[in-house]
N, C-alpha and C positions, 0 to 999 in steps of 0.2 A: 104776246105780253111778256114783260121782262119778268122771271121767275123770282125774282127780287124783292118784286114789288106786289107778288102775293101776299094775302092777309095770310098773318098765321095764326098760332093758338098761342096763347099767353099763359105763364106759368110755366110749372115743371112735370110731369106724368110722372104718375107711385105705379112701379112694375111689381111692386111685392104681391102678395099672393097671399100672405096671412096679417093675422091680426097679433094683440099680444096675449090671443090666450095661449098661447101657447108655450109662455115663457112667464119663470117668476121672479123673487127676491131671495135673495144669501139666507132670510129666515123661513122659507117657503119651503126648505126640501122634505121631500124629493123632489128636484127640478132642473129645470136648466136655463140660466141665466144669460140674457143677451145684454153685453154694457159696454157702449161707443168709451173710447179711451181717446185723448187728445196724442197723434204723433209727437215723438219727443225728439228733437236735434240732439246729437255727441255730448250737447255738453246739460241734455234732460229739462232742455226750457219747449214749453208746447207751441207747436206750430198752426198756426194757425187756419181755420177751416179744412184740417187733416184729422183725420180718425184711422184707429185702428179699433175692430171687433175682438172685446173677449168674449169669446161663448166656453160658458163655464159647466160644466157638472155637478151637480150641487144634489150628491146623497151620501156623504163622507159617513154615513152609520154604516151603510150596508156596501162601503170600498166603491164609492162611487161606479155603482154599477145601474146600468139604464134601464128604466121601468119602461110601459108601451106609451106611456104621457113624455119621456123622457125622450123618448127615439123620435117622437112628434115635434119636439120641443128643437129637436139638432135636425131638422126637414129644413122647419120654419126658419132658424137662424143662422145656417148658410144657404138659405136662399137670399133670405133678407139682406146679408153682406153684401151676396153678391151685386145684387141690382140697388145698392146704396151708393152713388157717386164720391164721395166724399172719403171711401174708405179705402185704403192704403193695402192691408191685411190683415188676417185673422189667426186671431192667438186661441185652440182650441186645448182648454186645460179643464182641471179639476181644483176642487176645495180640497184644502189640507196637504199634508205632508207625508199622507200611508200612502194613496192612492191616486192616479189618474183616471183608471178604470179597468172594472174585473170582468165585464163582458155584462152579458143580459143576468137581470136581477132574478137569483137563483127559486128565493121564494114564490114568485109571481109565476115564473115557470111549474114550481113544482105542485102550487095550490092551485093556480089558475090554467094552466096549461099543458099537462102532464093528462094525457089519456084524452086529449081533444085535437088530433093533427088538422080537423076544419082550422079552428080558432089561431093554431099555431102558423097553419099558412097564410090566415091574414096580417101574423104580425108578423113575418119574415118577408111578407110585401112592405114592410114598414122598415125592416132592416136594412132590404135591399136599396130601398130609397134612401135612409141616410146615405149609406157607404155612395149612393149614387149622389145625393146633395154636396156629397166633399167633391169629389172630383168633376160635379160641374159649377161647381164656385168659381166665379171670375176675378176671386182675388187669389193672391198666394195666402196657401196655410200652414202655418208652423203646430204641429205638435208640443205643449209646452206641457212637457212628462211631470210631474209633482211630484210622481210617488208608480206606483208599479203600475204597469201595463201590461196586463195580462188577457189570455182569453179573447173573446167580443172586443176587450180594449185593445189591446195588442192588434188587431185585425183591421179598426177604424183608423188607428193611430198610423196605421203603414199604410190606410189611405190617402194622408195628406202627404204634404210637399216635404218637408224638414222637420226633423227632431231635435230637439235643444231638452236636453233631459240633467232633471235633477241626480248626482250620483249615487242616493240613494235608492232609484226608483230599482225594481227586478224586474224582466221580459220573459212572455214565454205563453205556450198555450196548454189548454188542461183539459179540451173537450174530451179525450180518450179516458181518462181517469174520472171523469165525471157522468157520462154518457151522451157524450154528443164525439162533434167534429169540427175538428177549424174549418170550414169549410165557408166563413165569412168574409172571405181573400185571402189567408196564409198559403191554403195551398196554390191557390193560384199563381203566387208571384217571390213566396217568400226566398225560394232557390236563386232571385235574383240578387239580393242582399248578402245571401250567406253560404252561396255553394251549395250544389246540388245533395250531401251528403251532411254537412253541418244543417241547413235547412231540414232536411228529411230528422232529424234528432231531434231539433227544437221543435218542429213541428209534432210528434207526434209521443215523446218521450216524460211531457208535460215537467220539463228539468227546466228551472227560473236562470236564468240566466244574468248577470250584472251589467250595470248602462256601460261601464268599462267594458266588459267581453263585447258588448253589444257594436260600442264606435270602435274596436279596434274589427271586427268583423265586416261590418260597412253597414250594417245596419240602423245608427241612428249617427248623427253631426257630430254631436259633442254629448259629453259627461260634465256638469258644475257641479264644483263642488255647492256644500247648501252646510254644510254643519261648520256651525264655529268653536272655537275653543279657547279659554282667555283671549276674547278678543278678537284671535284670528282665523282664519278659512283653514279645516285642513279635508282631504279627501276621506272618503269613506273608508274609515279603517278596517269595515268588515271583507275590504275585495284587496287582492295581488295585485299593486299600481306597478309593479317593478316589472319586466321583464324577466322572466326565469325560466333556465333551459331544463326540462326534466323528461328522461329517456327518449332525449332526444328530439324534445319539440318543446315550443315555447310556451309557458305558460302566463299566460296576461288576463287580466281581471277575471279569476277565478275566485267564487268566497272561499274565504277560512273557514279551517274545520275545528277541531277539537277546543284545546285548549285556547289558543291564536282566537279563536270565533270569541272565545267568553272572556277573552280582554276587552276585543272589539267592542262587545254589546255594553263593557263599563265606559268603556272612552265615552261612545253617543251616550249615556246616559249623563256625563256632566257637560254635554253640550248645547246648544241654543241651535233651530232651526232655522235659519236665512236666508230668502230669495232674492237678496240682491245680485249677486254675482249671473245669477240664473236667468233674471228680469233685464238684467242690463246687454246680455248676450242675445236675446230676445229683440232688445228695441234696438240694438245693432240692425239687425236685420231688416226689419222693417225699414229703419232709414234706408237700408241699401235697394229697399224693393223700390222706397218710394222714390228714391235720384234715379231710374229710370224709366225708359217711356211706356205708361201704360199694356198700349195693347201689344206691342211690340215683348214685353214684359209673357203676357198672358199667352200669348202664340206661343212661346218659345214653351213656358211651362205645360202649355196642354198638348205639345207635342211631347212632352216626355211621362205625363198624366195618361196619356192615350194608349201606350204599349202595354200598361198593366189594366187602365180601363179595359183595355181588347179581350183579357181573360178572363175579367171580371164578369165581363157579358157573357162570354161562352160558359160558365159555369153556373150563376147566381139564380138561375131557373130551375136546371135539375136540382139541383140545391137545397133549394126550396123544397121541392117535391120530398125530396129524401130526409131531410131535417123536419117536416110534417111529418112524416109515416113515421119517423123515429118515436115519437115522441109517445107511441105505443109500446114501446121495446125498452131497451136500453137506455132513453132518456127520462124514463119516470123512474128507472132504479136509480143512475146518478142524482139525478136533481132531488130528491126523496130525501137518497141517502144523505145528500150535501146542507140540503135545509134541515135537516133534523136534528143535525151534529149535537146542538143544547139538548137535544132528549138521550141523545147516545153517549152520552159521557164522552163526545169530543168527536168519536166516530165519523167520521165524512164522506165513507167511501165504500161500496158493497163487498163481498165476498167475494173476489174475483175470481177465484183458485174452485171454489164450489159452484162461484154460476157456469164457469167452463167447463164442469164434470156433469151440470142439468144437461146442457147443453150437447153433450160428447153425448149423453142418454137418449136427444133426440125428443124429448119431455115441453108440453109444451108452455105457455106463461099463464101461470094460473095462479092460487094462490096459495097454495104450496111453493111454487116456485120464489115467489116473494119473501114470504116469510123464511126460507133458507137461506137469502140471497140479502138481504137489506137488515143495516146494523140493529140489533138487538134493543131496546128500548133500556134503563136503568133508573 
């Protein structure tokens, strides 16, 4: 029989795997928003039967940082992209103009999660899977930075393909100063970005770093600017754009300090916040994915997906393991200390200098230990 001339099935097969509960509206947060966008030609006319996925973050109270509905909600919607025909790429961003994202929601940890490493290692199965949803998405993913990426954020965000970052936004991670550990892919792969010794600082010195220091390091694509001033575009006055040699090295987007800093902060304050220039460098892109071929496309990229996948796997297990049992230790004094800041007159951060002296004693966690160790209530 000619193979041609077999019956076939009629229609099209839905390969998705979830439904929309998993996903809300802009007025729903905490949440995360999946919203087909029509591909836009050079000159921003829509093309037709082309999409591009924004999957958004939508908790801009709490720095757009991911609850366990939240982590569920970014499974569901880079799977869904992926096995969506029609869809070109995916723009993975945040609401608003502070933040992209701060990592996992401190409160949740600290109320919900903090002295339970059962319950924590079922939600680090649920981390492990996002981070693994990006890198098995079969579209290209652009990182589309709003505002800081930090933490958990910073860690997703150097899972995807491309950064197009607002020059506002700051990078960097804070597990050591909080009571954890990058341990969500920075240390995995971040030495490839930034040198074995610049990485080793960013990584573990929880110092923010500017989208400027960030693309001159090789760490993210571009810096847009986003603030305007009568009218027109100028860069973020608070970072070094220039070029400057001091004791002999060059110093490039570094923030300002003193004085210089408290201009800075007046200039943006008679400014206006604008994503055009930002959005427009964005659907650059996408056009560029979309003028070529498909899988030919996707091969090339999960062949370069695949060298940082490779450490992601060798690590994302013990990981787990040890990011649960933390969460008896040292992650219920950060996270404690961090959500409670409004009770401690700002306070965010434990005694460091006194739990290293419990500690040098040999003394064990108890609650004595605690109440020397975590900020003072007021």
């Amino acid at each position: 029989m000619d193979i041609y001339k077999w019956p076939r099935e009629e229609g099209i097969k839905n390969h998705d795997l979830f439904g929309e509960e998993h996903f809300g509206t802009m007025d729903q947060a905490p949440c995360v928003v999946y919203d087909k966008r029509p591909l836009l030609d050079p000159k921003g006319n829509e093309v037709k039967g082309l999409y591009n996925v924004w999957l958004t973050l939508n908790n801009p109270k709490q720095f757009n940082s991911y609850t366990t509905d939240m982590v569920k909600g970014v499974i569901a919607g880079f799977h869904r992209a992926s096995m969506d025909r029609d869809v070109v790429a995916v723009i993975f961003t945040a609401v608003g103009d502070k933040a992209f994202c701060t990592g996992g929601n401190t409160v949740e940890y600290a109320h919900y999660y903090s002295m339970k490493p059962h319950e924590y290692a079922l939600y680090m199965d649920l981390f492990n899977g996002m981070v693994d949803a990006i890198y098995m998405c079969k579209k290209p993913v652009i990182c589309r930075a709003n505002g800081m990426r930090v933490a958990g954020g910073q860690e997703i965000g150097m899972a995807t393909d491309i950064t197009i970052s607002s020059d506002l936004a700051i990078y960097g991670q804070a597990g050591p100063r909080h009571g954890s550990a990058p341990a969500g892919g920075s240390t995995d792969y971040i030495m490839w970005y930034l040198g074995a010794e610049k990485g080793m600082w960013n990584c573990i010195s929880c110092e923010m770093w500017s989208s400027y220091k960030m693309q001159y390091n090789g760490m993210i694509s571009k810096a847009i600017p986003v603030l305007k001033k009568d009218g027109k575009f100028i860069r973020n006055p608070q970072v070094i754009t220039d070029k400057v040699v001091e004791d002999g090295a060059i110093v490039y987007g570094e923030m300002k300090t003193g004085d210089a800093a408290k201009e800075a902060k007046a200039i943006i304050k008679e400014c206006e916040t604008d994503f055009t220039l930002l959005d427009a460098e964005v659907n650059k892109l996408c056009w560029t994915f979309a003028n070529l071929m498909p899988q030919c496309l996707m091969f090339s990229i999960d062949g370069i997906r695949q060298k940082k996948k490779f450490f992601w796997d060798m690590s994302k297990l013990p990981n787990r393991h040890w990011l649960a049992a933390n969460m008896n230790a040292e992650a219920y004094l950060g996270f404690n200390a961090f959500s409670n800041k409004k009770l401690t007159g700002g306070v965010d951060v434990c005694d460091f200098l006194e739990y290293r002296r419990i500690c040098a004693e040999a003394k064990p966690y108890t609650q004595e230990l605690l109440d020397a160790v975590l900020p003072k209530r007021v």
